[in-house]
C-alpha positions in Angstrom: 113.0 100.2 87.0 116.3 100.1 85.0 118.4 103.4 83.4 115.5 103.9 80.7 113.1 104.7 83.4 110.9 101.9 81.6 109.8 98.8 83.8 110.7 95.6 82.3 108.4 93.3 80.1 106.9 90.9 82.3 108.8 92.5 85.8 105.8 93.1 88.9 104.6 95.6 89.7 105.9 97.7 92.8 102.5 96.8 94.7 102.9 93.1 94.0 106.4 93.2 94.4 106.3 94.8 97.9 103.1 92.8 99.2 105.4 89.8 97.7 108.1 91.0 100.1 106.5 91.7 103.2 104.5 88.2 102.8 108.1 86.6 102.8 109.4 88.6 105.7 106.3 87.5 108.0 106.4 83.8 106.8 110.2 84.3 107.8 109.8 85.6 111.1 106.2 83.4 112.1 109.2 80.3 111.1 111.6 81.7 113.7 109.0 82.6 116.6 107.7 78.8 116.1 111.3 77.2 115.9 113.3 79.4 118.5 113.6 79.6 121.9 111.8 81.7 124.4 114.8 83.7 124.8 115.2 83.7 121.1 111.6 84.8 120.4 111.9 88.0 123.0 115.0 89.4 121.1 113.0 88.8 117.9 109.9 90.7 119.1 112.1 93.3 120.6 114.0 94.0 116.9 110.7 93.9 115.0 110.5 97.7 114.8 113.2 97.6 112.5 112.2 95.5 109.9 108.5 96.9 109.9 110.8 100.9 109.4 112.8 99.5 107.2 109.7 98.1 105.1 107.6 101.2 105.3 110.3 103.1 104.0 110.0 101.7 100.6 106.4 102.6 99.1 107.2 106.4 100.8 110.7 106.0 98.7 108.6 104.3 96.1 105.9 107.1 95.9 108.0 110.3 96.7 109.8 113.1 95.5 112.9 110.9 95.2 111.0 107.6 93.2 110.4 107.0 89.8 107.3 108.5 89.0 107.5 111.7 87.1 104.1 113.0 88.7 105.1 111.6 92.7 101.8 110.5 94.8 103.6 112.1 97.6 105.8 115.5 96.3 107.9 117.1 99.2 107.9 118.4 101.5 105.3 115.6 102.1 107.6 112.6 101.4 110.2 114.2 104.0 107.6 115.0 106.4 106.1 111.1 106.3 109.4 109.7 106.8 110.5 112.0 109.7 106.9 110.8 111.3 108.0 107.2 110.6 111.7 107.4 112.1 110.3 109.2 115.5 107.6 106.6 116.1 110.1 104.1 115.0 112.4 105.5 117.4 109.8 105.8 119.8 108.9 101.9 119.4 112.8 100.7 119.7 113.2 102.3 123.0 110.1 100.7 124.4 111.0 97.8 122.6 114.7 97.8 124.5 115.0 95.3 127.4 118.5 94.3 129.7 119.8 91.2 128.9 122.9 89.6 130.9 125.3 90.7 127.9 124.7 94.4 129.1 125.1 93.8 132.6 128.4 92.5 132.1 129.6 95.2 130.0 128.2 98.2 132.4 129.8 96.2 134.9 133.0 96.4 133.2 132.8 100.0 132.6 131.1 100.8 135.5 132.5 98.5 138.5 130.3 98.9 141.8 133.2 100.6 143.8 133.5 103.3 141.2 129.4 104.5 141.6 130.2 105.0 145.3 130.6 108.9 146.3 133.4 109.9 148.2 133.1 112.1 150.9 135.9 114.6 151.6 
């Protein structure tokens, strides 16, 4: 899309173009799972949630209220409603997706040493 509303002569269309997107993205990270580490491939499992919210978010975008159709596949409240169902399982899968890693014990430990958990008495 450009100012004129009008898509560009020979430009994809948003289908292709965000099939074309997503195929990259997977290629990407299927490249970095087979060259990384083990360590490396659990904190790339464990940020995958973002990148699949971050990619749903465009065809709701795309197809909403907000997008550039004139007659939107998805009007509101509808658009507004998908999205907040995206974000809370998104959030939902980041939490369970969290895990401690040594960086975050050292930093609770700085903030929290072990003689300052202890309760005094009196």
């Amino acid at each position: 899309m450009n100012l004129t509303e009008h898509q560009r002569p020979g430009s994809w269309e948003f289908p292709w173009y965000m099939g074309a997107v997503a195929a990259t993205i997977a290629l990407y990270i299927i490249a970095l799972r087979t060259a990384g580490t083990p360590e490396g491939r659990r904190h790339l499992d464990g940020g995958i949630w973002l990148i699949t919210v971050l990619l749903a978010i465009l065809p709701l975008s795309y197809y909403g209220e907000y997008g550039p159709q004139s007659a939107p596949a998805l009007p509101e409240p509808y658009d507004l409603l998908a999205l907040l169902v995206l974000f809370l399982v998104g959030y939902r899968w980041s939490v369970r997706a969290g895990f401690r890693t040594e960086q975050l014990d050292r930093a609770l430990a700085e903030d929290y040493p072990p003689d300052s958990r202890e309760v005094r008495s009196g």
